[in-house]
N, C-alpha and C positions, 0 to 999 in steps of 0.2 A: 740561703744555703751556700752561696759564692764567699759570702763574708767568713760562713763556720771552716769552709775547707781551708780559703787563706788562713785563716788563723789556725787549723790543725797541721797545715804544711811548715807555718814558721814555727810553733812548738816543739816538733820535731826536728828542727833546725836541719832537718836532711834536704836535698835535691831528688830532685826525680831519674833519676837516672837509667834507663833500661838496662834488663838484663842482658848480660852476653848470653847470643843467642848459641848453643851449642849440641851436638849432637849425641842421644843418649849413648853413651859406652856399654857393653857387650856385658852381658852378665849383672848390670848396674839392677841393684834391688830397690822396688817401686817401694811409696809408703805404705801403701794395701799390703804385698806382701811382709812389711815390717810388724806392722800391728796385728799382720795371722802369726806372728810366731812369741808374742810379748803375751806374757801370762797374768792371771789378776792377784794379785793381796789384796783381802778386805782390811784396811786398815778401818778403826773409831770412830775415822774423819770422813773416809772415802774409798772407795776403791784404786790400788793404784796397779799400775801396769808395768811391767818390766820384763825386760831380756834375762834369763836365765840360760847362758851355751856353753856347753864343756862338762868334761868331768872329774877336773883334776883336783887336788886338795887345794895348790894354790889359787885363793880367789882375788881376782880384781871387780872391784867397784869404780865404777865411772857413772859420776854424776856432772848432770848438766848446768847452765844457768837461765836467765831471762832474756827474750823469752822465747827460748830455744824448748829443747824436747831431748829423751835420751838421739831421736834421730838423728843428734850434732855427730853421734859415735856411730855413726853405721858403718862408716869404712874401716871402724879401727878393732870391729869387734871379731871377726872370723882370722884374722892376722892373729890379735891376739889370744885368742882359741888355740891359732896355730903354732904358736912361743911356748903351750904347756900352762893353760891357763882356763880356769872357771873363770866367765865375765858375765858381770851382773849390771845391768845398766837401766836404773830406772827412770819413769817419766814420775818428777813429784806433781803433786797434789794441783789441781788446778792446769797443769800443762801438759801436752802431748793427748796420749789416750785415757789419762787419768782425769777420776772425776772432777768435775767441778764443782763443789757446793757454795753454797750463799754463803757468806760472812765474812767478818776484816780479818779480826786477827787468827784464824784457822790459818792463815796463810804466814803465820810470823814466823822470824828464822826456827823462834826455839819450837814450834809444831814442824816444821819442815825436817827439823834435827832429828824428834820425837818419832816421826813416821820413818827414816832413815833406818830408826835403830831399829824399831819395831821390824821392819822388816827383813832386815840380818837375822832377827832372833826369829821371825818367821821361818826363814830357809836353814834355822841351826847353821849358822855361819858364825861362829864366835870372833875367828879373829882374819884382814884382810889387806890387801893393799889396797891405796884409797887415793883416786883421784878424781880431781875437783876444777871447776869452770867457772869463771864471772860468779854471780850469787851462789852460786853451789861448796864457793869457798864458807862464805856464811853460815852456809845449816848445817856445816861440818863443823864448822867451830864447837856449834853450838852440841851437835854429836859427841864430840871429844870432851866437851864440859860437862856432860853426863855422863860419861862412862868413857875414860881417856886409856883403859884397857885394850881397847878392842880395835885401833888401826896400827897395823904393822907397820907401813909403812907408806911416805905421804909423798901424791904428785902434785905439783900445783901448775896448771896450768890457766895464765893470766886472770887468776883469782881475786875478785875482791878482798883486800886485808884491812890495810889501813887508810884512813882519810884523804894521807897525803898523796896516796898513787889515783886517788878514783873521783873521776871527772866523768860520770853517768853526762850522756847526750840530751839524756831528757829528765826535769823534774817536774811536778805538778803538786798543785793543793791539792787534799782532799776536799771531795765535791762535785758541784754541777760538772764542769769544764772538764774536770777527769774523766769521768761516766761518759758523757760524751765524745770523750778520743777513743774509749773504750770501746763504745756503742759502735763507732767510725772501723776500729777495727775489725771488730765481728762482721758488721752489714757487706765489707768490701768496699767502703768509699774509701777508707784510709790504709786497707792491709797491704794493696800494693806500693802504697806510700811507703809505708815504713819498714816492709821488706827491701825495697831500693833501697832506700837510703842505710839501712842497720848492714846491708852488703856492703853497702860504695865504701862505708866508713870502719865495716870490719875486716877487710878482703884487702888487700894487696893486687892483687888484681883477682877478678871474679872468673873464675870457669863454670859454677851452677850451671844446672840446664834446666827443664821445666819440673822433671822429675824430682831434681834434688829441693827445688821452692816448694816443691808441694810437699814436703814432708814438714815443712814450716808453715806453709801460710795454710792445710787445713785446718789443726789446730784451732787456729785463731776464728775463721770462718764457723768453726762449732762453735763459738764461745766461749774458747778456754781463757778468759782476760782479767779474771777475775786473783787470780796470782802476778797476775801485770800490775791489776788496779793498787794494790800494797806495797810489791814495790816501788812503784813510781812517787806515790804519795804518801809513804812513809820511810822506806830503806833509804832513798836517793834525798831525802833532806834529813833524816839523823840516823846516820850510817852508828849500828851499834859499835861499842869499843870493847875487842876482844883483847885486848895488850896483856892485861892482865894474865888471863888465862893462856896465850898464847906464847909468851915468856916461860909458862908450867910446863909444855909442851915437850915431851923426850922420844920422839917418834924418830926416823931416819927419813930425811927431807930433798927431793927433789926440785928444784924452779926447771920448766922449761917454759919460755915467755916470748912473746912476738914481740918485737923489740919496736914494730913501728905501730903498735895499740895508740888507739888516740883514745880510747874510756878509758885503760886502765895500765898507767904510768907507772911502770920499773923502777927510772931512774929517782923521783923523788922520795922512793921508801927503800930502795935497796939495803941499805948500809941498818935499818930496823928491821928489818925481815929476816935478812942474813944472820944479823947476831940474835935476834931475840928467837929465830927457829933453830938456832945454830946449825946452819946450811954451810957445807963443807964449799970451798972453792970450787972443787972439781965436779959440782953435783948443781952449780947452778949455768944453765945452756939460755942464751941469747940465741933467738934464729930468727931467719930473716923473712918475717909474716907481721898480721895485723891481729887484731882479736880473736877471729876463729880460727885460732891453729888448727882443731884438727878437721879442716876442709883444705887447707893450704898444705899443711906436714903431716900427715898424717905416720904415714910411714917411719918420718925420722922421730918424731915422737914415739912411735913404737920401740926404734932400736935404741933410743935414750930411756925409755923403760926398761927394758930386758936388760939394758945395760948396769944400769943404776942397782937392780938385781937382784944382777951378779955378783955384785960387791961382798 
């Protein structure tokens, strides 16, 4: 057992680093009360769960990545309720309070895309603004290559795109070795691992307190790994190539990006990103965070949306 955890500690190539211990804030909404307020779709695959708040025409969509949950957006959802805004923020397939079912490729970007759009058409939501996190870039791609009609207009924040910016912390074969970091992170011998470590390495500096990890590490403790297990052993070694498609792209395009991201690199795709979304100068924001902007910005990413807009 001493040999399996070293070797699940150096896989993860993280540290163990304790959390900073901090005191819950006033008002601050638990994950229990998050998931009494997230509604079900029976999607083909599974049931999925989501935030439905507001009641405006204009809708935002906020989706998350791996292997996060819509609860990355908790602070940013009743703000933007408050801007004049329907916000739709699901947990996909396999993560958060959505289910989990058995199998590989149920979990691939173009089913991730699939259940996305199914569920727009679920809540009659034809057309929206649409923002996107780490893999959540992906199964929008894969959205938009099915029906490129239906996003208004596009946020990206520190989105998997291309090759050249995405340096994933962790890759693995499929197989025994995976199952078992999987298995580690369900049981609780590895989730506090690699919650540590996915903070130390996506945070700037950490403020979480117990409340804010539990809305990530239950998840995982239920089992939800099974959308982990996919991407780890199959996104993170052949990252699909959207150029093509993504080149087609005529949407109006936001970058807002943490400029000191150590998975997923700005500066080596910039210069493709920019021309190939054609991202206006004034529409791409460098701010000064790590991976999870919005735990770090949440706010300014707010008024960089409303702003963006405006336009």
């Amino acid at each position: 057992m001493r040999l399996l955890l070293s070797a699940l500690c150096a896989l993860l190539l993280f540290s163990c680093k304790p959390y900073q211990s901090t005191i819950m804030k006033e008002g601050q909404v638990t994950y229990d009360r998050f998931r009494e307020s997230q509604k079900i779709f029976n999607s083909t695959d599974g049931d999925i769960a989501y935030i439905d708040r507001g009641t405006s025409d204009k809708v935002i969509v906020l989706v998350h990545g791996v292997p996060t949950s819509g609860w990355l957006y908790r602070k940013m959802i009743d703000p933007l309720v408050a801007e004049g805004f329907r916000v739709i923020v699901p947990d996909m397939l396999g993560f958060g309070s959505s289910a989990n079912p058995k199998g590989y490729d149920i979990y691939s970007e173009e089913n991730h895309g699939k259940r996305l759009l199914a569920l727009m058409d679920h809540l009659g939501i034809q057309n929206w603004t649409h923002v996107m996190h780490d893999a959540g870039g992906l199964w929008t791609w894969e959205l938009i290559e099915k029906d490129p009609t239906r996003i208004e207009n596009l946020v990206i924040l520190n989105t998997i795109i291309y090759e050249e910016g995405f340096d994933p912390p962790v890759r693995m074969k499929k197989g025994f070795f995976a199952r078992t970091a999987m298995w580690g992170y369900r049981n609780g011998i590895t989730t506090n691992m690699l919650l540590k470590g996915l903070f130390k390495s996506g945070l700037k500096e950490s403020t979480l307190n117990k409340t804010d990890v539990a809305g990530y590490k239950t998840p995982l403790r239920e089992g939800k790994t099974r959308g982990m297990y996919y991407f780890f052993t199959q996104t993170c070694n052949a990252l699909p190539d959207y150029q093509p498609m993504i080149q087609k792209v005529d949407i109006p395009t936001t970058v807002i990006w943490g400029t000191h991201d150590e998975m997923l690199l700005w500066e080596p795709q910039k210069e493709q990103v920019i021309n190939d979304l054609n991202v206006k100068p004034e529409n791409v924001h460098l701010i000064d965070a790590k991976h999870f902007v919005q735990e770090e910005k949440d706010s300014k990413i707010i008024t960089l949306i409303s702003s963006f807009l405006k336009e």
